[in-house]
N, C-alpha and C positions, 0 to 999 in steps of 0.2 A: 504494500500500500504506500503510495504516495503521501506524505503530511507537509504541511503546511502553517507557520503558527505567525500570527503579526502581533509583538510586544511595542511598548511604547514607555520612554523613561520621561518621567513626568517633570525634569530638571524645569525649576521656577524660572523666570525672566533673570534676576539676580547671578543665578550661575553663567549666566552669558554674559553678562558683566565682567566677570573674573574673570571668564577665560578670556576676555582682549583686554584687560589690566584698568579697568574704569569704575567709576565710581557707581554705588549699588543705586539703584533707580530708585522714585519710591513712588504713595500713588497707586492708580490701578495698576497700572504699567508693571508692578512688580508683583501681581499674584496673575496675568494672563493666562496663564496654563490652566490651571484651574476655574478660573473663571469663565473661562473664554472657550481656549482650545478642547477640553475634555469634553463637552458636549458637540461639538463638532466632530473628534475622535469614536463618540459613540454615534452618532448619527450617521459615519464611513462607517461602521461595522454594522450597523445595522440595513443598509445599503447594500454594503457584498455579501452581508451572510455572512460574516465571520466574526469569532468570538477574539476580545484584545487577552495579553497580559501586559497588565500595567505594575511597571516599577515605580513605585510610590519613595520620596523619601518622606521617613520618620517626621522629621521636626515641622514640615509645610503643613505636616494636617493637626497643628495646635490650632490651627483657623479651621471653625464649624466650619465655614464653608467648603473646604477642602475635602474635611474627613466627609460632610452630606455628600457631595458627590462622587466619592471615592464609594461610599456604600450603595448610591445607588446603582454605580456601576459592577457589582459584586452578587447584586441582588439581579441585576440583567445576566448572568451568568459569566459575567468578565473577568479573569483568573486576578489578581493582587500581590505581586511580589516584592522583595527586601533591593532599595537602588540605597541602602544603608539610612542612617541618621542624619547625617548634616551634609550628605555630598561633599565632603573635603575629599577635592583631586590629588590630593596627597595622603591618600588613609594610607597605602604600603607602608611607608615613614612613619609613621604615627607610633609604631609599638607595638605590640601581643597584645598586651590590657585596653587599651586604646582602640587598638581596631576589632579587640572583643566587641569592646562597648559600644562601640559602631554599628555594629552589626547587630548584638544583639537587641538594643534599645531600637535599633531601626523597626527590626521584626516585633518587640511588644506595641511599638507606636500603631503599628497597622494593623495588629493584631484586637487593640482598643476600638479602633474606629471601624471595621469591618464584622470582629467577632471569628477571626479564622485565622491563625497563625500561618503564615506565607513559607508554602513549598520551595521558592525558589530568589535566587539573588545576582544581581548585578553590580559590579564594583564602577564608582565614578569613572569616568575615562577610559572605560575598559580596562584599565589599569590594576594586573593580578599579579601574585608573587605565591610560592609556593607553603610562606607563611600564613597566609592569607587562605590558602585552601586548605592547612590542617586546622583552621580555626572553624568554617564553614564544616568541616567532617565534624568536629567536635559539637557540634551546634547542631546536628541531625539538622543539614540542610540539604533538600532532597536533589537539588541540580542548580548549576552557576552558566552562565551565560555573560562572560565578561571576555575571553577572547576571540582579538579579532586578527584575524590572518591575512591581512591586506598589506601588501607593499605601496600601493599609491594610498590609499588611507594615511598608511604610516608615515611617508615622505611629504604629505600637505599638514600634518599635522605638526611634525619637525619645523619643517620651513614657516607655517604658522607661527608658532612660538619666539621662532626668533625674527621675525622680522616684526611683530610685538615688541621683542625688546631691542630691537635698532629703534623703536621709536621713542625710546623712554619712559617705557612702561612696562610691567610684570607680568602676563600671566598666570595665574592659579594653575593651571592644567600645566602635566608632567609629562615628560616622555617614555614613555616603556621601553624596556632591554629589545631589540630587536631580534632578539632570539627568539620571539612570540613568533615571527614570520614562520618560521619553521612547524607548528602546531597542525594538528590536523584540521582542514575544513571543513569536517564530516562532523558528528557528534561523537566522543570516544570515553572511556576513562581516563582520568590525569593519572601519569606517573611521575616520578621528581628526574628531572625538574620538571613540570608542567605543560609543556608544550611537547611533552613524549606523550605514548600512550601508554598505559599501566591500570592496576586496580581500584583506582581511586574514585573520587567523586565525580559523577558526571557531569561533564561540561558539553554546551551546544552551541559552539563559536557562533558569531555574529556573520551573518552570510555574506558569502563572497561566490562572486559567480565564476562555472566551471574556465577551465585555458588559462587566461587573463587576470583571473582573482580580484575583478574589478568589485568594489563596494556594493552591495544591494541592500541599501540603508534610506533612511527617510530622505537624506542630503540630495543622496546623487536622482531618487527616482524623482523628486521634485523638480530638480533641477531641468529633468533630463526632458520633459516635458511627458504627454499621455502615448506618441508614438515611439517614442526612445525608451518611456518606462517601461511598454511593452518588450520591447528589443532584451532589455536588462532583466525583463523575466524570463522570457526563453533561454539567456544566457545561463540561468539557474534551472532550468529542466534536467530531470534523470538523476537529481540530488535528492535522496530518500528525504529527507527534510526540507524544507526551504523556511527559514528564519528571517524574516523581517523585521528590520528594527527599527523603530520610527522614536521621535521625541517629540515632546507636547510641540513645541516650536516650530515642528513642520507644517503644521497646519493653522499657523498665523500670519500675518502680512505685517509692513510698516504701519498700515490706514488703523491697524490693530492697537495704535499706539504704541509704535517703536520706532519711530522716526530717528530717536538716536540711538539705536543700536544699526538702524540702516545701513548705513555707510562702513560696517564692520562686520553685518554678516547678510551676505548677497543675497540668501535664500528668501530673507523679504522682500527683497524685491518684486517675486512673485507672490501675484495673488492668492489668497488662500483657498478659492476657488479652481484656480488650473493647480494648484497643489494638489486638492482632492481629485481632481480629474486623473491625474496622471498618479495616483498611489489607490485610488479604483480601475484602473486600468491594467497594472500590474498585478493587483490581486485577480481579476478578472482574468487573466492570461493565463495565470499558476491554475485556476478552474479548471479552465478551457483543457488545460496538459491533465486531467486528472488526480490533481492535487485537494488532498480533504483537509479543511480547516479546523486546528483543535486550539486549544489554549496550550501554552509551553506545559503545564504540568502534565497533560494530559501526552504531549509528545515525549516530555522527560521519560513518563511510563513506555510509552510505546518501544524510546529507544534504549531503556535498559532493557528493555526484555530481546531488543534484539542481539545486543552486547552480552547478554548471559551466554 
């Protein structure tokens, strides 16, 4: 059977601040995701026919508003998983105790607002280390989804960073060991180090389509527009999985009030309507190939049973 899962990391307006080194918004402007984009996000899935998993961080749904619509999409059958506590794109660094507490208080926060302690976890930036996944084993967490196997990913995100800081400014987001490139594209057990295969925790790297290893992320299918997103579907046909990964922010515009973030991240540019177009399009293609749509926990199962 062909599977198919679309997750979406709920990162607030504010974490897009950090990562171009700017000063935090405030205002509507800094809860859009939740306010804005998630009802849009369910209204795409309700659209394709397909059910989200949403990586929720902990600390955003201290605001009713947040945890209200995080339940109701829970209550529509939309899977809820751990994007940690505070999103610090430096949790590797942080410490054992520290990115315990990350983690774990991530999962009680959601676990509060939902009533269902979260199957599965995502680390900021995709950014994993092999400490990091005996603390997830230790924590009975049932499947991770934080590596991503992209070479062009990884070289826009480098070249990103520092030309951020040619401009006299920081960054919050980290570079990962490029040793990640090496990891399987498939879903596997981690071994140590981590981007081996071994008995360990299952991970369901963030998709990358087959030859090429080109990104199939909310960035580039937005970008790419509704014919091209199709194209970047097909490029992912014949992969037992296909893992889409989308973030609240794909499905916002400038007009959304983000006029200053505009000018630092292109993807506002476009409409948040030819966004939906073209990330309904490429769901609609994975259809078309006989691809069945589950939530990630539900594939986690599927793919350890076939990993046993």
């Amino acid at each position: 059977m062909r599977l198919a899962s679309v997750s979406v990391d709920l990162d607030e307006i504010p974490n897009y601040f950090e990562i171009h080194g700017l000063g935090a918004p405030s205002g509507p402007a800094a809860s859009l995701v939740y306010d804005v984009a998630l009802g849009r996000l369910r209204a795409l899935a309700d659209a394709g026919g397909f059910p989200l998993t949403l990586f929720a961080i902990g600390s955003d749904l201290a605001r009713e508003e947040a945890s209200r619509g995080l339940r109701e999409a829970a209550v529509e059958g939309h899977e809820i998983a751990n994007h940690s506590l505070d999103h610090r794109y430096d949790l590797v660094r942080l410490g054992r105790e520290e990115i315990t507490r990350q983690i774990e208080e991530g999962a009680r926060a959601i676990e509060r607002a939902v009533g269902e302690r979260p199957a599965g976890f995502r680390a900021p930036g995709y950014t994993i280390t092999d400490e990091v996944f005996d603390i997830l084993e230790g924590l009975d967490v049932t499947y991770d989804s934080s590596v991503f196997p992209c070479p062009a990913y990884f070289a826009a995100k480098t070249a990103a960073i520092m030309a951020i800081a040619a401009r006299g400014r920081k960054s919050r987001s980290i570079i990962d060991t490029p040793k990640v490139l090496l990891a399987p594209t498939r879903p596997y057990r981690i071994g140590k180090p981590y981007w081996r295969r071994g008995d360990g925790l299952l991970e369901i790297p963030v998709q990358v389509s087959r030859g090429l290893r080109l990104p199939f992320i909310g960035t580039s299918v937005t970008l790419a527009g509704p014919s091209r997103a199709r194209l970047l579907a097909k490029m992912c046909i014949g992969e037992p999985l296909v893992n889409l990964e989308l973030h609240g922010i794909d499905v916002l515009d400038a007009a959304d009030g983000l006029e200053a973030l505009r000018p630092h991240q292109h993807d506002l540019r476009v409409t948040h309507e030819r966004k939906l177009e073209a990330l309904l399009a490429a769901t609609t293609e994975l259809r078309r190939a006989g691809y069945t749509f589950v939530t990630m926990r539900e594939a986690a199962g599927a793919m350890a049973a076939e990993l046993a």
